[in-house]
C-alpha positions as CSV (number, residue, x, y, z in Angstrom):
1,X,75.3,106.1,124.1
2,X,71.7,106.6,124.3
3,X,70.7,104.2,121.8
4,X,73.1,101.9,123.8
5,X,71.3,102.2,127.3
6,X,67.5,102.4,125.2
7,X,68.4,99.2,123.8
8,X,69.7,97.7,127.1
9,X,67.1,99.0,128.9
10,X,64.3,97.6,127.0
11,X,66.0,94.0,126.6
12,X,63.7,90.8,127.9
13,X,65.8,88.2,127.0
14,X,69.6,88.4,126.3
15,X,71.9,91.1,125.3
16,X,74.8,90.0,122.4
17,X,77.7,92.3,122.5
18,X,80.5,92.7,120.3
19,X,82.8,95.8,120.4
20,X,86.7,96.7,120.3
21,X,87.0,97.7,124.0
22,X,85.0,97.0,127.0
23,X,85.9,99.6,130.1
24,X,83.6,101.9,131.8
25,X,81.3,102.7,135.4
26,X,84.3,104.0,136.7
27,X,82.4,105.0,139.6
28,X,81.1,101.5,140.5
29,X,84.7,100.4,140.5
30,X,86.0,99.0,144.0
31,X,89.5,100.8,143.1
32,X,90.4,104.0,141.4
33,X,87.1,105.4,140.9
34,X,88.5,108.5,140.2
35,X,89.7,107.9,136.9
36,X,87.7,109.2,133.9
37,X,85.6,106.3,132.3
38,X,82.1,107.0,133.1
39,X,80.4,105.7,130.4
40,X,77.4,103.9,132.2
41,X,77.1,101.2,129.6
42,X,78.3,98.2,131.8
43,X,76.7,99.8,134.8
44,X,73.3,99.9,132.7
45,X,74.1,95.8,131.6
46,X,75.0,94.9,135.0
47,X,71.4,96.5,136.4
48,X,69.4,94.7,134.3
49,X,71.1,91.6,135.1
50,X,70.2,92.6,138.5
51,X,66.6,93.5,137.9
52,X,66.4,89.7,136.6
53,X,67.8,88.2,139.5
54,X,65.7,90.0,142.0
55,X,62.2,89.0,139.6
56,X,63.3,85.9,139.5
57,X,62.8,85.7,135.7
58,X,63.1,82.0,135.4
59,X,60.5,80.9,132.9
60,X,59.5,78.2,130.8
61,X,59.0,77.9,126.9
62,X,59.2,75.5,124.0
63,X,61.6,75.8,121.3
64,X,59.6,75.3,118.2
65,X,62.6,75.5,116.2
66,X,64.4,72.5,118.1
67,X,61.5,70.5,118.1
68,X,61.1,70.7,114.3
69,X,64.7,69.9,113.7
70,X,64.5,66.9,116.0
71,X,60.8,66.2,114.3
72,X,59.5,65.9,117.8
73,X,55.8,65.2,117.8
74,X,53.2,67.6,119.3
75,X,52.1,65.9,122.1
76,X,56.1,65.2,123.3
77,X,56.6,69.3,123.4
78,X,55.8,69.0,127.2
79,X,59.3,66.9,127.8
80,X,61.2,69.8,125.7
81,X,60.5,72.6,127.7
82,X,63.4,75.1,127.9
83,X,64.3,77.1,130.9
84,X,64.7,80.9,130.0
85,X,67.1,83.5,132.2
86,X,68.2,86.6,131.3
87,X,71.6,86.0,129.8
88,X,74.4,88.7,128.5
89,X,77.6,87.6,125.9
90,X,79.9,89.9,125.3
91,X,83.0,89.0,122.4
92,X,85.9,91.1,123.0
93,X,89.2,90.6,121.5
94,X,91.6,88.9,123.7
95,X,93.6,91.9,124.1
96,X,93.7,95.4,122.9
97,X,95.4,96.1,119.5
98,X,99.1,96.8,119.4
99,X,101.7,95.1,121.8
100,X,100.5,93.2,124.7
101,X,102.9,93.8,126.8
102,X,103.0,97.6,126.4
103,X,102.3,99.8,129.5
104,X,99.0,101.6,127.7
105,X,98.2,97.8,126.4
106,X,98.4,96.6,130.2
107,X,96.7,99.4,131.5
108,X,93.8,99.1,129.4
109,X,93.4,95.4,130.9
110,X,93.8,96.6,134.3
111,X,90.7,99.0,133.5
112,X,88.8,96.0,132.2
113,X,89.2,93.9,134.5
114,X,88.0,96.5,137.3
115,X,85.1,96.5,134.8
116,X,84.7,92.8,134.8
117,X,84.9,92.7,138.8
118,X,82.2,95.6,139.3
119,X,79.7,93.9,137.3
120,X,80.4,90.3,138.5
121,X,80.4,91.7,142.3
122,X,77.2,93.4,141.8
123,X,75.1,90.3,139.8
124,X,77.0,88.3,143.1
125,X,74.9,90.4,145.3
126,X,72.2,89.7,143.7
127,X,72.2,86.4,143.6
128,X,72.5,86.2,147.3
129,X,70.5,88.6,148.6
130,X,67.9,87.0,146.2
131,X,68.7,83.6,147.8
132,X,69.1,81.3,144.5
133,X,71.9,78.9,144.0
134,X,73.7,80.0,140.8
135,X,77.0,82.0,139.5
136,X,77.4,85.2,138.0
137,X,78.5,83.7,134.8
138,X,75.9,81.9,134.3
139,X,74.3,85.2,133.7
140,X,77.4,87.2,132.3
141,X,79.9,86.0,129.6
142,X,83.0,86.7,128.2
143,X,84.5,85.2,125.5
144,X,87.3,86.2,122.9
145,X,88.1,84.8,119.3
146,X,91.5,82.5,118.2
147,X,92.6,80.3,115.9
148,X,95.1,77.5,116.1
149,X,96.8,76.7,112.5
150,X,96.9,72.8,112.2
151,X,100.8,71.1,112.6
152,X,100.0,69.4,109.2
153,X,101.2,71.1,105.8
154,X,98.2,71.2,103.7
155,X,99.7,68.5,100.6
156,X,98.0,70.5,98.0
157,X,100.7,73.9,98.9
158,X,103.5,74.4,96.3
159,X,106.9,73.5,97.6
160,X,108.5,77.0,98.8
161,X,112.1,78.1,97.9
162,X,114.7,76.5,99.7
163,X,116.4,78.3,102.6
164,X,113.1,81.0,102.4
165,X,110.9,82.1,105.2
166,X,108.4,79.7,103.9
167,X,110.4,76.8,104.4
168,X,112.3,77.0,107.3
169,X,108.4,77.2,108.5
170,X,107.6,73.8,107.0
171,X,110.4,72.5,108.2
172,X,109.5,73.6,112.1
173,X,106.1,72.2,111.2
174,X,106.9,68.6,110.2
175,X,109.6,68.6,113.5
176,X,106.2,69.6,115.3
177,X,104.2,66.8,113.8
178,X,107.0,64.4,114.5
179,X,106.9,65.4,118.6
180,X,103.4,65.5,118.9
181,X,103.3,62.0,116.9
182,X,106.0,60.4,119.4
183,X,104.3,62.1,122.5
184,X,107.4,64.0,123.4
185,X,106.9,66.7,126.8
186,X,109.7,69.3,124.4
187,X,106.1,70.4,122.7
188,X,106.4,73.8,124.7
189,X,110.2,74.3,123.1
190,X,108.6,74.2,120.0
191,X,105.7,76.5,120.8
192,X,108.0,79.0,121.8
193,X,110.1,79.2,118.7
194,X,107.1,78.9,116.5
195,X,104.6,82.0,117.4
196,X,102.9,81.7,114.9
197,X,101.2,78.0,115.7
198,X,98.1,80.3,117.6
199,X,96.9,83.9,117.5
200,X,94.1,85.7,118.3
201,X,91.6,86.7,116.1
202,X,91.2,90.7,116.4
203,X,87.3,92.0,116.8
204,X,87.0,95.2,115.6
205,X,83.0,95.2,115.0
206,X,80.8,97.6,116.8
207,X,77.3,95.1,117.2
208,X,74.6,95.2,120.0
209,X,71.7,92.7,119.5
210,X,69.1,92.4,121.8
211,X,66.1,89.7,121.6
212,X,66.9,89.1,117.8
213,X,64.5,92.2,117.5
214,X,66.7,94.9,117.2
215,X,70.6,95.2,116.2
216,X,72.4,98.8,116.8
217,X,76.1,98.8,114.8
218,X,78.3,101.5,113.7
219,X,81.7,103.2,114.9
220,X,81.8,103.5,118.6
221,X,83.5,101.5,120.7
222,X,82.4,101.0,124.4
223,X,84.8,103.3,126.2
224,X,85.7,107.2,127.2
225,X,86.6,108.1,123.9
226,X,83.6,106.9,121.8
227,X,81.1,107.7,124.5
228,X,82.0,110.9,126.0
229,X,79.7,112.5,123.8
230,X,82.2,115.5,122.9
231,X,85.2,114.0,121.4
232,X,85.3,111.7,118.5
233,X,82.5,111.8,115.7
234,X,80.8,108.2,115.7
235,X,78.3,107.2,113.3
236,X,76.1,103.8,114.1
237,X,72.6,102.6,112.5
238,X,69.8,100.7,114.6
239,X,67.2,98.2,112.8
240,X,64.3,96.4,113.4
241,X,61.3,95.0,111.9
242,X,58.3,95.9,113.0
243,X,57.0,91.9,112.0
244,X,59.6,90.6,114.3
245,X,59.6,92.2,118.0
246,X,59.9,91.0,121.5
247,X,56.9,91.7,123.2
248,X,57.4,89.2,125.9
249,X,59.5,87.2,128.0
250,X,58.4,84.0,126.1
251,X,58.3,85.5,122.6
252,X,61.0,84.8,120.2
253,X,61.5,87.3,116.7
254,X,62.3,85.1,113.8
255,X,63.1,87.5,111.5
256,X,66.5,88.9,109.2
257,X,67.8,89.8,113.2
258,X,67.7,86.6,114.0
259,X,69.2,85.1,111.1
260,X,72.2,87.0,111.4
261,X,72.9,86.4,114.8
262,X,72.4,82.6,114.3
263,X,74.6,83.1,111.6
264,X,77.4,84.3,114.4
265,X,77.1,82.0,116.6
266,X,77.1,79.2,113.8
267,X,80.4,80.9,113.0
268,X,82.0,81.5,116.1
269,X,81.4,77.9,117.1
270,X,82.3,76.3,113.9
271,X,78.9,74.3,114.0
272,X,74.9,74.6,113.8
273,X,73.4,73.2,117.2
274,X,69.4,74.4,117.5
275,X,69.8,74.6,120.8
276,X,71.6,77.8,119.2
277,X,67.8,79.6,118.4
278,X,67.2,81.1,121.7
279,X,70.2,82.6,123.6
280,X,67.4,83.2,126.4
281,X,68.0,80.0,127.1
282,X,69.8,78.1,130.2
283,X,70.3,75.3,127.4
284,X,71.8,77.8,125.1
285,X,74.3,79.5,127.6
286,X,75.3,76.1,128.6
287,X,75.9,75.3,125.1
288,X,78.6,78.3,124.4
289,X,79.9,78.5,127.8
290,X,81.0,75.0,127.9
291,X,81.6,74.6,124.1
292,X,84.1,77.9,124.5
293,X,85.8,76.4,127.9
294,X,86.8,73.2,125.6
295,X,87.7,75.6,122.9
296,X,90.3,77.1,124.9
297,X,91.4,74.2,126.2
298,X,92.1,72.8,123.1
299,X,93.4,76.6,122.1
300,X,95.9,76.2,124.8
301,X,96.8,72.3,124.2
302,X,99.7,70.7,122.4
303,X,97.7,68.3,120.2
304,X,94.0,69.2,120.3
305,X,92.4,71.5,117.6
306,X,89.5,73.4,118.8
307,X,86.1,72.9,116.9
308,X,85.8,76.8,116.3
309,X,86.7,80.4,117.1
310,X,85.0,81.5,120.4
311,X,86.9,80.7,122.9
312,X,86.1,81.4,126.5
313,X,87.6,84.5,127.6
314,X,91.0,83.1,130.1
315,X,89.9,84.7,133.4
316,X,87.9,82.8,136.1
317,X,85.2,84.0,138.4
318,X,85.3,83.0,142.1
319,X,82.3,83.8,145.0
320,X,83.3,83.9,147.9
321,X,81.4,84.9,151.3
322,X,82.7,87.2,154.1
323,X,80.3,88.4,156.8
324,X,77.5,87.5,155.1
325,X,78.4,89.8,151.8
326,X,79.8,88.4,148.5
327,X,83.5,88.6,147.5
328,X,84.1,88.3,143.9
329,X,88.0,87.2,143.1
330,X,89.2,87.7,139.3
331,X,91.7,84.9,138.1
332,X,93.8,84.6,135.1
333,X,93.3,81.2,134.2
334,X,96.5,79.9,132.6
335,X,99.4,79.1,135.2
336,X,101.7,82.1,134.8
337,X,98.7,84.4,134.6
338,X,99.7,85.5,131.0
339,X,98.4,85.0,127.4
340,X,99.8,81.9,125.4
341,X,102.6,82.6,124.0
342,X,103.3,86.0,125.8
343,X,104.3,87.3,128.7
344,X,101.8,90.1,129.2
345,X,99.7,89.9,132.1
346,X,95.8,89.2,131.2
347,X,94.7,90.9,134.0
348,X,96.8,93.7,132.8
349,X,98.8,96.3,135.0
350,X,97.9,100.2,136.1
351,X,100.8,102.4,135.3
352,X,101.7,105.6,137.3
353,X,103.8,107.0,134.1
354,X,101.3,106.8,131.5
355,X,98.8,109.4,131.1
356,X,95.0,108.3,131.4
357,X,94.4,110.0,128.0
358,X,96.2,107.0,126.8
359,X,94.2,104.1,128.2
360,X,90.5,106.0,129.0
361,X,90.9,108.7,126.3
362,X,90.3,111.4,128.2
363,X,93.8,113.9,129.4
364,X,94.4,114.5,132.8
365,X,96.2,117.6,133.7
366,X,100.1,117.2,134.9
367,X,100.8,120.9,135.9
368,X,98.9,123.3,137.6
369,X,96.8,125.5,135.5
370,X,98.0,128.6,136.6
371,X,101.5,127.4,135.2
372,X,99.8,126.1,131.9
373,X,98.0,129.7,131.4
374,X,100.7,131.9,132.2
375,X,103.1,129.9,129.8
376,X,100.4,130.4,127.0
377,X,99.6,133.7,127.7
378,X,102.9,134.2,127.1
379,X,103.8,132.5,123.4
380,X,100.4,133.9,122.1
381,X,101.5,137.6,123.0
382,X,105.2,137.0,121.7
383,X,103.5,136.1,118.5
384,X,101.2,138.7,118.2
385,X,104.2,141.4,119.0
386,X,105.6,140.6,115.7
387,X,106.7,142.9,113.1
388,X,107.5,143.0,109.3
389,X,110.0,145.0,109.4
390,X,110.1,145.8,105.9
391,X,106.5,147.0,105.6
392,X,106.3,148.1,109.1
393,X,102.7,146.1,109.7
394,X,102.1,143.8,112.8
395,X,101.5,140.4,111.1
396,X,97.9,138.9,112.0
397,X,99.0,135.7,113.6
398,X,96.5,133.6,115.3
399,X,97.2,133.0,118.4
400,X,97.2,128.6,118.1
401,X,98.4,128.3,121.6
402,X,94.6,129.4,122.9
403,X,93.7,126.2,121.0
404,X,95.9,124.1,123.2
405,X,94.8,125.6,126.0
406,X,91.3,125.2,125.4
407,X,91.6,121.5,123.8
408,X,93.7,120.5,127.2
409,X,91.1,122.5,129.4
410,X,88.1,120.6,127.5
C-alpha cells in the first residue's frame, strides 16, 4: 500500500487503475463508517483530485504525437493546443466474481458504491468551493469490460450434431437474427432465454500507471484483505525508466510505459485514436468517456454491436445543491436498477446476516470475548488432560484452540 499512495502521491497528470476490487476509506464514508475497510487508497486518489481542482491545474500543451499523425505543419501547432486536467480511470469488473445476486456479491457493491459516493462527494466539493463549472466525472471514471457475441453464425463453423447443446444454440441464434431483421419488440423474450448473447469480461489484473512513467503491478487487490498489511502475502513489482519520467505538468514519457498503456486503451476501445497519447488530456477523457457511454449503449441494445470492450461503468452521477453544499446522488443507470440480463442490484445491497469478513475481509466478533475465551480455555485443557492409558504418559497435544483464538482476536 505504500508504493500505492507514493505513486499516487507523486502523479502530475492522470492515474490508470486496473484491479479486482475497488472498496476502501471507510471512514470518509457518509454511512457505516464503522466497518473495517480502511485502506486509504481511494481517500489518497480522491485528494489529489482535490489538490487539482483547488490549483486550478488547467493547462495548455501540444500533442506532438497528434500533430505528426495528422502531418500538421509547424506553424499550425498553435490551433492544436490541448487542454490538460488531472484525470483518474479506473477498470473494474462489472461485478465481483461468483454469483451476482449473492448476499456477500451484493454487499461488496453496496461497499463500492459508498466508495464511489465519498470520492465523487468530495471532488463535488471541490469543484464548488473552487467556483468552476465542471462534473466530477469529468475528473473521475469508471468503466467495466463486456462483450456482446454477434446474432450471426460465423459461415466458416462446422455444422454441430443435431439435437446437441451446440445446435439448439444456432437454432436460437438464426430465430434472433430473423427478429432483429423483421424489427420485432419480442427481442427481450429472446434475450432472456439466451444468456449467453452478452457477458462481462472478468478483470482480474492488479496495474497502477501513472504519467506513462511508472507502472506498479503484482497481486494485491484494492481492499481490506490485500491492504491490511498483516493478512494475505502479496507480491507486486514497480518500473520505470529513468529516460522517460514526468518532471512536469506539460511533459509527456514516451517510453516502453507508454507503449503499453497505449496498447490498453487501443484494446479496450477496439481502435487507435491519437487523441489516445495523452490521458492528461480533456480531449482524451472526452474520447473514452463518451466512446464507453455508446459502448454500453450498444452493450445494452437489441441490434447495435459495440465498437470495443470498455464500456462505461452503468451508474450515473448527479450534483445537486442544498444550502449552499453539494449533494452527490448515485444512480443505476438501466431501468430496473440491475445488470443486463440479471436481477442483481448494481448498487448492491448491505446484509445484516453476513459477516464483514466476507465482503471487507477482515472478521468481526459475534460473541463476547469473555464467552469465546472461557469456551477455549476449556477444549485446550480437556486436551491436555489426556491419558494413554496403556503407557500411563500424558500425551503432548498442542493446544490448536489457542490458534483460533488468537487468529479470531488478530
Amino acid at each position: 500500500m505504500r508504493a500505492y499512495t507514493e505513486a499516487i502521491r507523486r502523479a502530475k497528470r492522470f492515474i490508470y487503475i486496473e484491479n479486482q476490487y475497488f472498496m476502501g476509506s471507510a471512514y470518509g464514508w457518509l454511512d457505516d463508517q464503522d466497518v473495517h475497510c480502511y485502506n486509504v487508497i481511494p481517500m489518497e486518489i480522491t485528494q489529489q483530485i482535490c489538490e487539482a481542482i483547488a490549483e486550478s491545474r488547467r493547462y495548455e500543451i501540444w500533442n506532438d504525437a497528434f500533430i505528426q499523425f495528422q502531418q500538421i505543419k509547424k506553424w499550425e501547432r498553435i490551433f492544436f493546443a490541448f487542454v490538460c486536467r488531472f484525470t483518474v480511470y479506473i477498470v473494474i469488473p462489472m461485478h465481483p466474481e461468483g454469483v451476482a445476486t449473492d448476499g456477500a456479491i451484493q454487499e461488496m457493491l453496496f461497499w463500492q458504491r459508498h466508495t464511489m459516493q465519498m470520492m465523487y462527494s468530495r471532488i463535488a466539493q471541490a469543484i464548488y468551493s473552487s467556483g468552476i463549472e465542471a462534473h466530477p466525472t469529468e475528473y473521475l471514471m469508471f468503466f467495466c469490460l463486456g462483450k456482446k457475441e454477434a446474432a450471426e453464425v460465423p459461415p466458416q463453423l462446422a455444422k454441430p450434431t443435431r439435437g446437441s447443446r451446440a445446435a439448439k444454440l444456432r437454432k436460437v441464434r438464426r430465430l434472433l437474427v430473423y427478429l432483429l431483421l423483421n424489427q420485432t419488440k419480442k427481442w427481450t423474450t429472446i434475450l432472456f432465454f439466451f444468456p449467453f448473447y452478452r457477458h462481462m469480461i472478468y478483470v482480474h489484473s492488479k496495474l497502477l500507471i501513472v504519467d506513462d512513467a511508472y507502472v506498479i503491478t503484482g497481486s494485491a487487490n484494492i481492499n481490506q484483505r490485500s491492504l491490511d498489511g498483516d493478512r494475505d502475502s502479496e507480491l507486486a513489482i514497480g518500473a520505470y525508466q529513468s529516460r522517460h519520467l514526468c518532471y512536469d505538468h506539460t511533459s509527456l514519457p514516451l517510453g516502453d510505459v507508454h507503449d503499453f498503456r497505449l496498447g490498453l486503451f487501443t484494446e479496450h476501445l477496439g481502435h487507435y485514436d491519437p487523441l489516445m497519447t495523452d490521458p492528461g488530456t480533456e480531449a482524451c477523457a472526452r474520447l473514452l468517456r463518451e466512446s464507453a457511454l455508446q459502448n454500453w449503449r450498444d452493450y445494452v441494445s437489441a441490434s447495435e454491436q459495440p465498437r470495443g470492450h470498455l464500456l462505461s461503468y452503468p451508474i450515473d452521477v448527479s450534483v445537486g445543491v442544498n444550502d449552499n453544499f453539494p449533494v452527490v446522488t448515485l444512480h443505476a443507470r438501466t431501468k430496473r436498477g440491475r445488470f443486463p440480463d440479471s436481477k442483481a442490484k448494481i448498487l448492491g445491497r448491505g446484509s445484516k446476516s453476513i459477516p464483514n469478513k466476507l465482503t471487507t475481509w477482515k472478521p468481526k466478533l459475534k460473541m463476547t470475548s469473555s464467552l469465546i475465551s472461557s469456551l477455549l480455555l476449556f477444549i485446550s485443557f480437556s486436551s491436555i488432560l489426556q491419558c494413554d492409558h496403556r503407557s500411563s504418559k500424558k500425551i503432548n497435544i498442542i493446544p490448536t484452540s489457542w490458534l483460533l483464538y488468537l487468529a479470531w482476536h488478530d
